[in-house]
C-alpha positions as CSV (number, residue, x, y, z in Angstrom):
1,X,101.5,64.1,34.5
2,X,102.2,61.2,32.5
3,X,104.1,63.1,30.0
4,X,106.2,64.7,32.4
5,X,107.0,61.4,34.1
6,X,108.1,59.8,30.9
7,X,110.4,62.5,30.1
8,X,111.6,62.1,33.6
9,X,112.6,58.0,32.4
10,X,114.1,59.2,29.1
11,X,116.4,61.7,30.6
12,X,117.6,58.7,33.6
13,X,118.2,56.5,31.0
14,X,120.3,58.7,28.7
15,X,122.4,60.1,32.0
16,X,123.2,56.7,32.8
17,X,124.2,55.3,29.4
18,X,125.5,58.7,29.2
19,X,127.8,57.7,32.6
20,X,128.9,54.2,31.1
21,X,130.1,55.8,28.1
22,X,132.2,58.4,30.1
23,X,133.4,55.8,31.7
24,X,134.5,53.9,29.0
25,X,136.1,57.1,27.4
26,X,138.3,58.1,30.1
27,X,139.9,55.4,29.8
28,X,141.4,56.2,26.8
29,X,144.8,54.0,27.8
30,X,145.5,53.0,24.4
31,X,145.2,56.8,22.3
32,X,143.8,60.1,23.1
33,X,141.5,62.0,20.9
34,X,141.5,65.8,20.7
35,X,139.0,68.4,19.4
36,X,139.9,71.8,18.2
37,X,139.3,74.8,18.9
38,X,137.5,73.5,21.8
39,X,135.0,71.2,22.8
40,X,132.1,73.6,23.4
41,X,131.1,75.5,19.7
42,X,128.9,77.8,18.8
43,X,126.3,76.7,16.6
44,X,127.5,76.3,13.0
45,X,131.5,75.9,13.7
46,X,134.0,73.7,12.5
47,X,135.6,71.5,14.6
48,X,139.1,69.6,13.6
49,X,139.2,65.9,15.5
50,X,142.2,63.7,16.2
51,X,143.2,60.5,17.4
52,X,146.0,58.9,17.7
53,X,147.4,56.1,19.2
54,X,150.0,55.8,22.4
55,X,153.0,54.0,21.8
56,X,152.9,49.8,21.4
57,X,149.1,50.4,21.1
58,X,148.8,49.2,17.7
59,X,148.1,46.0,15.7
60,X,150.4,43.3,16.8
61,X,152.9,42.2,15.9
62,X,152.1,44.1,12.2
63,X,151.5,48.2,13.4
64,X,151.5,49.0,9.6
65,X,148.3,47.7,9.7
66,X,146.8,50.0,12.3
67,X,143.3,51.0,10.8
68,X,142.3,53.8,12.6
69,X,137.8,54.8,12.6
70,X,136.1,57.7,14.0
71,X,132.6,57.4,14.8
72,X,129.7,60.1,15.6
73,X,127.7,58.3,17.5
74,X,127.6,54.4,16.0
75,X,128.0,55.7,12.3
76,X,131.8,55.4,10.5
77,X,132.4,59.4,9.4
78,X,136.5,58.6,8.9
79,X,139.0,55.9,8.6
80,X,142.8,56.3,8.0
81,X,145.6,53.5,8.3
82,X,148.2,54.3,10.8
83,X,149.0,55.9,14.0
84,X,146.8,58.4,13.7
85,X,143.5,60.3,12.1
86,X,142.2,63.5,11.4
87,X,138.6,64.7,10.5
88,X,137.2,68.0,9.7
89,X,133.5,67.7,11.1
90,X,130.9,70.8,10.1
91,X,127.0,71.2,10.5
92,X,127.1,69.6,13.8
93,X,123.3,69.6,15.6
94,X,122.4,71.8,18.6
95,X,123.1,69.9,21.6
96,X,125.6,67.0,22.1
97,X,127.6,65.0,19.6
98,X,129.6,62.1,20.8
99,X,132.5,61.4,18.6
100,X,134.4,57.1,19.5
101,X,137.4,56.3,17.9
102,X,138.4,53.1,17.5
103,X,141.4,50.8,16.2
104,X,140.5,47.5,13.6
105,X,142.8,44.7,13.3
106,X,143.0,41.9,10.8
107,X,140.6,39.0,12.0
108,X,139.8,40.8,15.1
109,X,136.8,42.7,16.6
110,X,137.4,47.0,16.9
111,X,138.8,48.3,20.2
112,X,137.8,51.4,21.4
113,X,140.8,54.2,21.9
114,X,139.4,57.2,22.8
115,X,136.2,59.6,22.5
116,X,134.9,63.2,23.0
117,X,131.9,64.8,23.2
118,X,131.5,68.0,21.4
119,X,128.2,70.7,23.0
120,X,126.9,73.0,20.4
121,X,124.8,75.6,21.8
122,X,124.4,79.2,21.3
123,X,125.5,82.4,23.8
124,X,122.2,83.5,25.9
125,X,119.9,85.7,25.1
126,X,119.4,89.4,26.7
127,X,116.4,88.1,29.0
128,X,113.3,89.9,29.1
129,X,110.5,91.3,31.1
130,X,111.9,91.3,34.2
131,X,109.4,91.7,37.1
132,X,109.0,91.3,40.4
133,X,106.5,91.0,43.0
134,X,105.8,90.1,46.9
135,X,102.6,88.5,47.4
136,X,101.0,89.9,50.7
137,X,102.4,92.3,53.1
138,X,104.3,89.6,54.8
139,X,105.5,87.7,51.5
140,X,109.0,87.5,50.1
141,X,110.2,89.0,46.6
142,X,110.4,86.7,43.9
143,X,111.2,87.9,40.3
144,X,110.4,86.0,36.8
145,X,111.8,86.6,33.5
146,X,112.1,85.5,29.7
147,X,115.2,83.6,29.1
148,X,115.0,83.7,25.2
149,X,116.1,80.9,23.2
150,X,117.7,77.9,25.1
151,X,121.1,77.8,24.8
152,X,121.7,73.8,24.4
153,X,124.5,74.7,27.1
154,X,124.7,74.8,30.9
155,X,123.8,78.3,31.7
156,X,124.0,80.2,35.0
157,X,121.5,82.7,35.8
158,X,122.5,85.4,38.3
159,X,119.5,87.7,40.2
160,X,120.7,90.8,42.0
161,X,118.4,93.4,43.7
162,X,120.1,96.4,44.8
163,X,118.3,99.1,47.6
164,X,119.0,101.8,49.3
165,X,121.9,102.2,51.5
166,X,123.9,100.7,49.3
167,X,122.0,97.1,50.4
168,X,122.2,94.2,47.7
169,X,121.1,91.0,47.4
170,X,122.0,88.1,45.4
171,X,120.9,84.8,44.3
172,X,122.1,82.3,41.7
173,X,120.4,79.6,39.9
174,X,122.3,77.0,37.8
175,X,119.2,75.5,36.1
176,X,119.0,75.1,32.7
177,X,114.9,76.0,32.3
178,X,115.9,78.8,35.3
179,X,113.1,82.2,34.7
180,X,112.4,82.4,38.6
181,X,114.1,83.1,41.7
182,X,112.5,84.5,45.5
183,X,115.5,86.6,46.9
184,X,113.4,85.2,50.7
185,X,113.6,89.0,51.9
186,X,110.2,91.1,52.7
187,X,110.0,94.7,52.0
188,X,108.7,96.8,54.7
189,X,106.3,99.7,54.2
190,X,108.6,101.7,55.9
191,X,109.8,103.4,52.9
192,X,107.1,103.1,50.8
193,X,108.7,105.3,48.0
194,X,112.3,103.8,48.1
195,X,113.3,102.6,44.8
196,X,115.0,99.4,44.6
197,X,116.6,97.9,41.0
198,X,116.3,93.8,39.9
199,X,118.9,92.7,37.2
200,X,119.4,89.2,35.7
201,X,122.3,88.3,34.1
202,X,122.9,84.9,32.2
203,X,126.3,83.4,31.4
204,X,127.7,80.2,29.8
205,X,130.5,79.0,28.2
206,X,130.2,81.4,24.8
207,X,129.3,84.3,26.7
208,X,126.8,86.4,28.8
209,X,124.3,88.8,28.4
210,X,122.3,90.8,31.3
211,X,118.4,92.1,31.5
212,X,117.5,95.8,31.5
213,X,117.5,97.0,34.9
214,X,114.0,97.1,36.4
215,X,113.0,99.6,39.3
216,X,110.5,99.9,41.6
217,X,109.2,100.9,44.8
218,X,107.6,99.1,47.8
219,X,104.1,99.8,46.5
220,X,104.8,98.2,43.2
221,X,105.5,94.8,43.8
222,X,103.6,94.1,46.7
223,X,100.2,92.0,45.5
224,X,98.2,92.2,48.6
225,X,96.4,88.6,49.8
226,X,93.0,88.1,48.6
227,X,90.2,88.9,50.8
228,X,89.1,86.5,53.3
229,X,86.3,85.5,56.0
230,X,83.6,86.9,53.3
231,X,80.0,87.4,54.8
232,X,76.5,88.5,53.7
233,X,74.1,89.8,55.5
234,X,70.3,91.0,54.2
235,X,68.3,93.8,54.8
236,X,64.6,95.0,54.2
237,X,64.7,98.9,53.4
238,X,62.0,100.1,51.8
239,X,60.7,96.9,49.5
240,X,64.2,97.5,48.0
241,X,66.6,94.1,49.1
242,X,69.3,95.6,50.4
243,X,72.6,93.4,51.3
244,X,76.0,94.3,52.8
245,X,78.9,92.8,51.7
246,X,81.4,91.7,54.6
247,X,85.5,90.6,54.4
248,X,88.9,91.3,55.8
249,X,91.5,92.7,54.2
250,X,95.7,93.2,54.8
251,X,95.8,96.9,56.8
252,X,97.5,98.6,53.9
253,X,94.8,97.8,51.3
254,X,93.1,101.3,49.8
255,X,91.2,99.9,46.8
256,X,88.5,97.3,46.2
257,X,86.8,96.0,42.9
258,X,83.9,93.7,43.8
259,X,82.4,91.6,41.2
260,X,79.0,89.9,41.3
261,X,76.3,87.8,38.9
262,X,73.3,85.2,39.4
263,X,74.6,81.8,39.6
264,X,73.3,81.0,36.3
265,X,74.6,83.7,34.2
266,X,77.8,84.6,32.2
267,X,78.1,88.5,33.0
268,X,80.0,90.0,36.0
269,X,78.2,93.4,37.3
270,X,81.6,95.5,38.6
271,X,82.0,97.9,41.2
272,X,84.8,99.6,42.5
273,X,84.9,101.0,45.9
274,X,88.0,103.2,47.5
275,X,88.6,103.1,51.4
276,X,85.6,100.6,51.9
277,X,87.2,99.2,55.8
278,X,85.7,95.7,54.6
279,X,82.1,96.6,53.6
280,X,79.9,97.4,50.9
281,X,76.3,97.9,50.0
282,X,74.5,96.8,47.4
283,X,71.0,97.5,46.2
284,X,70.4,96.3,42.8
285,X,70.1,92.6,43.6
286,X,66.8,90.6,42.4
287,X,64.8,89.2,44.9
288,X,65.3,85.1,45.7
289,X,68.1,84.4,43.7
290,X,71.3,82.9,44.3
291,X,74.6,85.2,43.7
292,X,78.2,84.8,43.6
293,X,80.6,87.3,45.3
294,X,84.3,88.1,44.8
295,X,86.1,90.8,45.8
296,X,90.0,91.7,44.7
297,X,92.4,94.3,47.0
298,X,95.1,96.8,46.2
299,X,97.1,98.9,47.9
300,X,97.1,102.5,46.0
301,X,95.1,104.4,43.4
302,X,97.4,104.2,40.4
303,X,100.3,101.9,41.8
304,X,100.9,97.9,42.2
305,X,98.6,95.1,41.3
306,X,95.2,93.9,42.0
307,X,95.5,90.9,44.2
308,X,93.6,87.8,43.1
309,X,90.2,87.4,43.1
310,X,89.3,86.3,46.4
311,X,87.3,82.4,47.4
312,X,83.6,83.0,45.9
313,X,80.5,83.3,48.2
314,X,77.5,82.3,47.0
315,X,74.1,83.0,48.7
316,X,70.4,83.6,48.3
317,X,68.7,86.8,48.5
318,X,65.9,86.8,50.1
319,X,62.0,86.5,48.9
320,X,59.7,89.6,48.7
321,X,55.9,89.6,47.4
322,X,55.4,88.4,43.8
323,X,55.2,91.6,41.2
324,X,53.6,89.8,38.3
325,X,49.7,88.8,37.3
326,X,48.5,85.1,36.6
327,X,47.1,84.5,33.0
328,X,44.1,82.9,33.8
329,X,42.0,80.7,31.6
330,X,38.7,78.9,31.9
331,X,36.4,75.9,30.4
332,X,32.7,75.6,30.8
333,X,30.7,72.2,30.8
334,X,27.0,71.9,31.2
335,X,26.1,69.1,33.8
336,X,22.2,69.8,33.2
337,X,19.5,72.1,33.0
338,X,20.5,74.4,36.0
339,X,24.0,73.6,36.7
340,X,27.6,73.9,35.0
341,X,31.4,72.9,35.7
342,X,33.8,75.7,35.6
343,X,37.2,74.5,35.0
344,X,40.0,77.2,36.1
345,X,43.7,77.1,34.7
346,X,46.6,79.1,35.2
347,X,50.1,79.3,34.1
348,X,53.2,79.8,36.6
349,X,55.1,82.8,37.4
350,X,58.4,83.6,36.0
351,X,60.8,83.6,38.3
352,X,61.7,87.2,38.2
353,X,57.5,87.8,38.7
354,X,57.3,85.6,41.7
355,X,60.4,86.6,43.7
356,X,59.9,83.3,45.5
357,X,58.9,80.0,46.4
358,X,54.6,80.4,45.4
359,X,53.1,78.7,48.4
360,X,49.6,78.6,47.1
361,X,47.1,80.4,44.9
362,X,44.1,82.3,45.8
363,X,40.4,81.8,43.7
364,X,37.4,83.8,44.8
365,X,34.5,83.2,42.7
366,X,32.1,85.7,43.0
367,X,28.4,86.1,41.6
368,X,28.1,90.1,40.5
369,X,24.2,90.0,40.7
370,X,24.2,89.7,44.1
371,X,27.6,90.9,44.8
372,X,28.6,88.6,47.4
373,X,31.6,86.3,47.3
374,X,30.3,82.6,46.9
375,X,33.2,80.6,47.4
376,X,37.2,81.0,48.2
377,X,39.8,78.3,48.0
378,X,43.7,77.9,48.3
379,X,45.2,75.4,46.2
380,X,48.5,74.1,45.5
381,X,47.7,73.4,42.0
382,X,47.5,75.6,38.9
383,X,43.9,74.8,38.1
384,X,40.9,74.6,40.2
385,X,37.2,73.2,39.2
386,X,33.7,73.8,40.5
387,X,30.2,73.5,40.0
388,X,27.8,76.5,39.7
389,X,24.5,77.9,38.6
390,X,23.6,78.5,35.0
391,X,21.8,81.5,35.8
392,X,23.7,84.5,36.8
393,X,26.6,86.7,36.2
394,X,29.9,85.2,37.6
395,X,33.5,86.3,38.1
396,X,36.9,84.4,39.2
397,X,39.9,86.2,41.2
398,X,43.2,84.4,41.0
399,X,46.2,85.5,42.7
400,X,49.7,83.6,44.2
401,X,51.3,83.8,47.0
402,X,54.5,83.4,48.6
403,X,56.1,83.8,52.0
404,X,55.9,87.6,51.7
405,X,52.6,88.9,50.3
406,X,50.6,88.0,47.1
407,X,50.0,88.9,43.7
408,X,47.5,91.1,41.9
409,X,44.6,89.4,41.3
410,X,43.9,88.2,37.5
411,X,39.6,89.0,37.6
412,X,38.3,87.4,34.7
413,X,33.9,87.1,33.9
414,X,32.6,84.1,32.9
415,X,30.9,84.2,30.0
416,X,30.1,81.6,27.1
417,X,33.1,81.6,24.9
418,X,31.4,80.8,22.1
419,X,28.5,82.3,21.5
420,X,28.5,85.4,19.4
421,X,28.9,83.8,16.0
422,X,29.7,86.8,14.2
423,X,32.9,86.5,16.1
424,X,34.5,83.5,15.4
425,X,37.4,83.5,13.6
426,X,36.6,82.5,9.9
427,X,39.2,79.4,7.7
428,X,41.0,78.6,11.0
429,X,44.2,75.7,9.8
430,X,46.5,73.7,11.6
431,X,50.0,73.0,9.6
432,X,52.7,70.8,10.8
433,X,55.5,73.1,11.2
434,X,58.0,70.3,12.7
435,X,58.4,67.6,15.4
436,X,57.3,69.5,17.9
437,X,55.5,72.6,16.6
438,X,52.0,73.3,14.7
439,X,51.6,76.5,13.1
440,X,47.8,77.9,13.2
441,X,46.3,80.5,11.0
442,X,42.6,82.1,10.9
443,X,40.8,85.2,9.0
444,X,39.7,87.6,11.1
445,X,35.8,87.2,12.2
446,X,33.3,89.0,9.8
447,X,32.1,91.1,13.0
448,X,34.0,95.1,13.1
449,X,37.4,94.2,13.5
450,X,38.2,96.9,16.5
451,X,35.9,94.7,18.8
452,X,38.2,92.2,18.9
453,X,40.4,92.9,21.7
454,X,42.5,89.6,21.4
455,X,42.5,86.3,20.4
456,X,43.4,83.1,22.3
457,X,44.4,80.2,21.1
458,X,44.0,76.8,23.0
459,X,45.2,72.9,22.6
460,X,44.7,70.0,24.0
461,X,44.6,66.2,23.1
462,X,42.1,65.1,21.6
463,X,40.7,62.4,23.9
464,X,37.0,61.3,24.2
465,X,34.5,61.1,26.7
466,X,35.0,63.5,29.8
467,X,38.1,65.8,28.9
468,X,38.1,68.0,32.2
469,X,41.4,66.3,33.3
470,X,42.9,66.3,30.3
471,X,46.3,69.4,30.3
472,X,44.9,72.5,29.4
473,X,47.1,74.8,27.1
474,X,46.8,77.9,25.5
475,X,48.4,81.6,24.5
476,X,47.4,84.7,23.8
477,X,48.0,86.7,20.8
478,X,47.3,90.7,19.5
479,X,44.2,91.7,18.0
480,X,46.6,92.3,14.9
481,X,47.8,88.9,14.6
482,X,46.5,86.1,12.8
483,X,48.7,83.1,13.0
484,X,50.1,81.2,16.2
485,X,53.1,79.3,16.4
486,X,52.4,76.4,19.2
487,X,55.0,74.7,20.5
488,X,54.1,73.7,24.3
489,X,53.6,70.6,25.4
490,X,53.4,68.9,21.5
491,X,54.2,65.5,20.9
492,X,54.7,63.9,17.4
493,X,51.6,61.4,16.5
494,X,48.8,62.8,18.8
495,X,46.1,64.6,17.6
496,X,45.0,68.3,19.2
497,X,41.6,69.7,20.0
498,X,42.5,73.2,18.5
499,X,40.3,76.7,19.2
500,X,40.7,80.0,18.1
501,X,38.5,82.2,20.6
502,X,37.8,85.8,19.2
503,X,37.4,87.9,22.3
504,X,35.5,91.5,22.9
505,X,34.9,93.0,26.5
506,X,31.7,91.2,27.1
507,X,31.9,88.3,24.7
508,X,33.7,86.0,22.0
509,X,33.5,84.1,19.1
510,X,35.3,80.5,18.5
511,X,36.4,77.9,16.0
512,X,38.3,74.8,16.7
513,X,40.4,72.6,14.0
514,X,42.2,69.6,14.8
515,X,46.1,69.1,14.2
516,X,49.2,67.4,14.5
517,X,52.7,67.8,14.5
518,X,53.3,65.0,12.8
519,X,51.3,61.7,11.7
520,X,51.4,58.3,10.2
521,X,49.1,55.3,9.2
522,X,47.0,54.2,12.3
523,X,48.7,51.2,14.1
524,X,45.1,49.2,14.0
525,X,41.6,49.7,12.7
526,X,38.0,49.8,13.5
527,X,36.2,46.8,14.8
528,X,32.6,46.8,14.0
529,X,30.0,45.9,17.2
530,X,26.6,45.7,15.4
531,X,25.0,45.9,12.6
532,X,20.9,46.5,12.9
533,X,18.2,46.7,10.1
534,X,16.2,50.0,11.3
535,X,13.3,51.8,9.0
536,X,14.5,50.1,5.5
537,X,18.4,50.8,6.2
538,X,21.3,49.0,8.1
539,X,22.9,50.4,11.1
540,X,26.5,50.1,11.2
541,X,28.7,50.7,14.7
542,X,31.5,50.2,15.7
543,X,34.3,51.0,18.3
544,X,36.5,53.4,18.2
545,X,40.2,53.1,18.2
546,X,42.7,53.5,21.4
547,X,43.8,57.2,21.5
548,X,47.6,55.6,21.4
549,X,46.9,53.6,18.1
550,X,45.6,57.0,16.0
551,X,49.2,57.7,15.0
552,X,47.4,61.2,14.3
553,X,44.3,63.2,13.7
554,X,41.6,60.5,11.9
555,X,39.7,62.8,9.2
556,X,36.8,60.1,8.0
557,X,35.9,56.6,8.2
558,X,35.0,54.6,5.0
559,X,32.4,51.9,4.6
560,X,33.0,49.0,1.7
561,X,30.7,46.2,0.6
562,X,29.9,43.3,-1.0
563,X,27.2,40.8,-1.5
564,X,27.9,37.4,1.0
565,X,28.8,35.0,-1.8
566,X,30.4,37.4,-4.5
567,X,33.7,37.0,-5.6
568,X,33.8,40.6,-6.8
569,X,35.8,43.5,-5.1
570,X,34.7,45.5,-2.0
571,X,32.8,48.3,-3.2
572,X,32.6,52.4,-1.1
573,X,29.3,52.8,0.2
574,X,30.1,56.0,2.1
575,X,31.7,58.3,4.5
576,X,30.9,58.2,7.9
577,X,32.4,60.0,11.5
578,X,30.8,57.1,13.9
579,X,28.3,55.2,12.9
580,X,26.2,55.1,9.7
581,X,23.0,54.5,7.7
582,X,22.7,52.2,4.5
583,X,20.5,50.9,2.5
584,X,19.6,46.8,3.5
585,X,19.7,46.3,-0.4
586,X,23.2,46.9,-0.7
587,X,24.7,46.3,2.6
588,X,23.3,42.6,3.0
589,X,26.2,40.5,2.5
590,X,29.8,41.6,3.7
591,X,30.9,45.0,4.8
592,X,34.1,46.1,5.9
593,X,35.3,49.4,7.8
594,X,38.2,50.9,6.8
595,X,40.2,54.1,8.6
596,X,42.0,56.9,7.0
597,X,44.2,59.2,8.7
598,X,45.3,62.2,7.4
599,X,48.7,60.9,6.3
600,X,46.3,58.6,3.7
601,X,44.5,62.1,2.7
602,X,48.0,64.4,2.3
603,X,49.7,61.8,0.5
604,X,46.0,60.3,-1.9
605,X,47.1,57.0,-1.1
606,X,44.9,53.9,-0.4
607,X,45.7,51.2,1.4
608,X,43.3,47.9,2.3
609,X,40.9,47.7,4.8
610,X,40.6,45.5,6.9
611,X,36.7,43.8,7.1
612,X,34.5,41.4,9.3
613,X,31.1,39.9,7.7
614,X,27.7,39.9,9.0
């Protein structure tokens, strides 16, 4: 818009210095300046200029010295001394010259005479594409064409439609950009079949040139109206969501193409309906998703022009019972002697399993012994804990639930994960893949490979004490697999509990690992709390470091000493996980803790420990 407006200031200004030079020119009271052959020239002409001056117009008192100068524009092309000039001008520019004679006297300023201006421009071109249309039944006819070139002249377009009974219509249009003109008549669907003939013709001052006629009939031209007042309405036909499509249409409209897609996707589905009085079913829509709807008229089979797509309508279908199966997983903790904590988690639905808004989940925990149903609960949460018997055979039912029915249940027994050894998947590793991904590998377990019916592998962060509340992750992976790719929920400088469960139909096998995505040297170290003398050894403890200061998985702890008034170097006295056991011999003077995470064990470098004395 800007753009536009600023052309808009350039072409006032030049109009108007444009209008003062005129001004100036007709004057012309002391000489007159002539141009032949004429003043308008096709584009790469000769023109022959003159100027000459009017009687007792010259220098006075000495007209000998009359010194005659043409100018195009404010540059000196020609000078002559006299009553009069002539110039031979070629290669004149499309558009307009201006050519300003003037007269120079001795010790005096110029003085303008005369001046022409001299168009260059070029005959039109035959225009092109002429077609026509009437938007809506009730709409007038309007035609649009190519003009070609531009002429650098004024051009006049003339329109003519011509009908039957000799009827013809006309209308002119004197702009220079013209390529569009509405005749303001409406053809009636009286005739539908009646041919009528459009024709532009353009003409200037080098010539004319007219458009290939273009006929047509009523059916055509006329673009019907989009659609309006579209509705929606949903139905429940056997589990199948059904919807009819409702709009209005002009009367004479025959054909419909209706497009529709899920909000959130690219790809139009297409249909194309004949006759359709303003409705159509449709019965391939998923369930609780949000569509758009448009729908496009025409008025004949093979004839005339789709009319625009119409306003969109977007709506919801509606819900119906979730299709899909919870994977379930589960954690066991002894409490004591005759009781355990089962931990239940489960991931969501996709959307296209739920086929709506899950209002809770169902758990029935059942003890198969017996065969009576212990305890159910509804939750709004995706994991559920509880406290059982040790003894016993138990089994869990999951299943979610929307406004319109449930799920399958996901039936799981719990068993002890870990206990068949010959099961447990054998040089399990953890490799930082990148940022955000660890890539774990394992050998299958020693045990007949066919009993393994999958393997699961499951993360969390590492964290110590109680762990139940810690986020829960895992995935499942083919029999035939033996790597993992784990991506979910992986942040860069934490450390992961890993396991790689082995599972058969009655029991499983584990390892565990941990991993990182990515590590670096621990932000602080150990502090030691106390150091006893117990049995002819020293105790050493101390406390471990924050979870948020590890920067990583830690893989040892190292122990250094030296006697309490040495001057010598810390010395290693051992490896420890927690705490440790050293002789009193050695370990009676100073000792000092130091940390090593695995970025010190990767990359064999050793840093300084920091150490307290005793």
């Amino acid at each position: 818009m800007a753009h536009t407006f600023r052309q808009c200031s350039l072409a006032l200004i030049f109009i108007i210095m444009w209008l003062l030079i005129k001004a100036k020119i007709d004057e012309c009271k002391r000489g007159d300046v002539t141009v032949k052959p004429s003043r308008v020239i096709l584009l790469g002409s000769t023109v022959n200029i003159s100027c000459s001056l009017k009687p007792r117009q010259g220098c006075l008192p000495y007209s000998s010295r009359n010194k005659l100068i043409l100018y195009k524009f404010d540059r000196k092309i020609s000078f002559h001394h006299g009553h009069s000039l002539n110039a031979q001008v070629t290669g004149l520019p499309l558009g307009t010259t201006l050519f300003v004679c003037k007269l120079a006297c001795i010790k005096s300023d110029e003085i303008q005479i005369c001046g022409a201006e001299i168009l260059v421009g070029v005959a039109p071109e035959q225009p092109q594409n002429l077609s026509c249309i009437q938007k809506g039944e009730q709409g007038t006819v309007a035609c649009t064409w190519e003009r070609g070139q531009d002429t650098h002249l004024y051009t006049e377009y003339t329109l003519q439609l011509s009908g039957p009974k000799n009827l013809t219509w006309q209308k002119q249009c004197k702009d220079h950009y013209c390529d569009y003109l509405d005749f303001g008549i409406n053809l009636t669907p009286e005739s539908p079949e009646s041919n009528f003939t459009a024709k532009v013709t353009a003409v200037n001052s080098l010539g004319s040139s007219s458009s290939f006629p273009s006929t047509f009939t009523f059916l055509d031209i006329v673009r019907p109206l989009p659609p309006w007042d579209i509705r929606i309405k949903f139905q429940k036909t056997s589990s199948v969501s059904r919807c009819t499509l409702y709009w209005r249409d002009e009367g004479l409209v025959l054909l419909n193409r209706l497009r529709y897609r899920p909000s959130n996707s690219r790809h139009w589905n297409m249909v194309n309906v004949t006759e359709a009085k303003g409705r159509h079913d449709l019965l391939d829509l998923k369930p609780f998703t949000e569509y758009e709807f448009q729908i496009s008229s025409k008025l004949h089979l093979y004839k005339g022009s789709w009319s625009d797509w119409s306003e969109t309508l977007r709506a919801q279908t509606p819900e119906e019972e979730p299709t899909g199966m919870l994977d379930v997983w589960y954690m066991k903790r002894h409490i004591d002697y005759s009781r355990q904590r089962i931990s239940l988690f489960w991931k969501n639905l996709s959307v296209s399993e739920a086929r709506g808004k899950i209002l809770h989940y169902q758990v029935t925990l059942q003890e198969l012994t017996g065969g009576k149903v212990m305890t159910q609960n509804i939750t709004g949460h995706t994991s559920w804990t509880t406290v059982i018997s040790r003894t016993g055979n138990w089994a869990v039912a999951v299943s979610a639930a929307n406004s319109k029915g449930s799920s399958l249940p996901t039936r799981i027994n719990i068993m002890n994960l870990c206990e068949a050894g010959l099961l447990a998947p054998r040089q399990v590793s953890a490799n930082s893949e990148s940022m955000g991904n660890i890539l774990v590998t394992w050998q299958p377990p020693r045990k007949d490979l066919s009993a393994v019916q999958e393997y699961v592998v499951e993360w969390r962060q590492l964290h110590p004490g109680d762990d139940t509340q810690i986020p829960l992750n895992w995935l499942r992976s083919p029999p035939y697999n033996v790597s993992a790719l784990i991506s979910e929920n992986i942040k860069p400088y934490t450390c992961y509990e890993i396991r790689v469960y082995a599972l058969s139909e009655d029991q499983g096998g584990c390892s565990s690992i941990l991993g990182n995505s990515k590590h670096k040297a621990p932000l602080s170290g150990p502090h030691i709390n106390a150091i006893t003398e117990e049995k002819g050894s020293i105790l050493i403890s101390w406390n471990s470091i924050p979870v948020q200061e590890q920067m990583g998985c830690l893989l040892h702890y190292r122990i250094y000493w030296k006697e309490r008034d040495s001057n010598s170097q810390p010395q290693l006295c051992g490896k420890a996980n927690w705490m440790a056991f050293v002789a009193p011999s050695i370990c009676i003077a100073i000792i000092m803790v130091g940390i090593f995470s695995m970025h010190y064990f990767q990359q064999k470098r050793r840093h300084s420990c920091p150490w307290t004395g005793s």
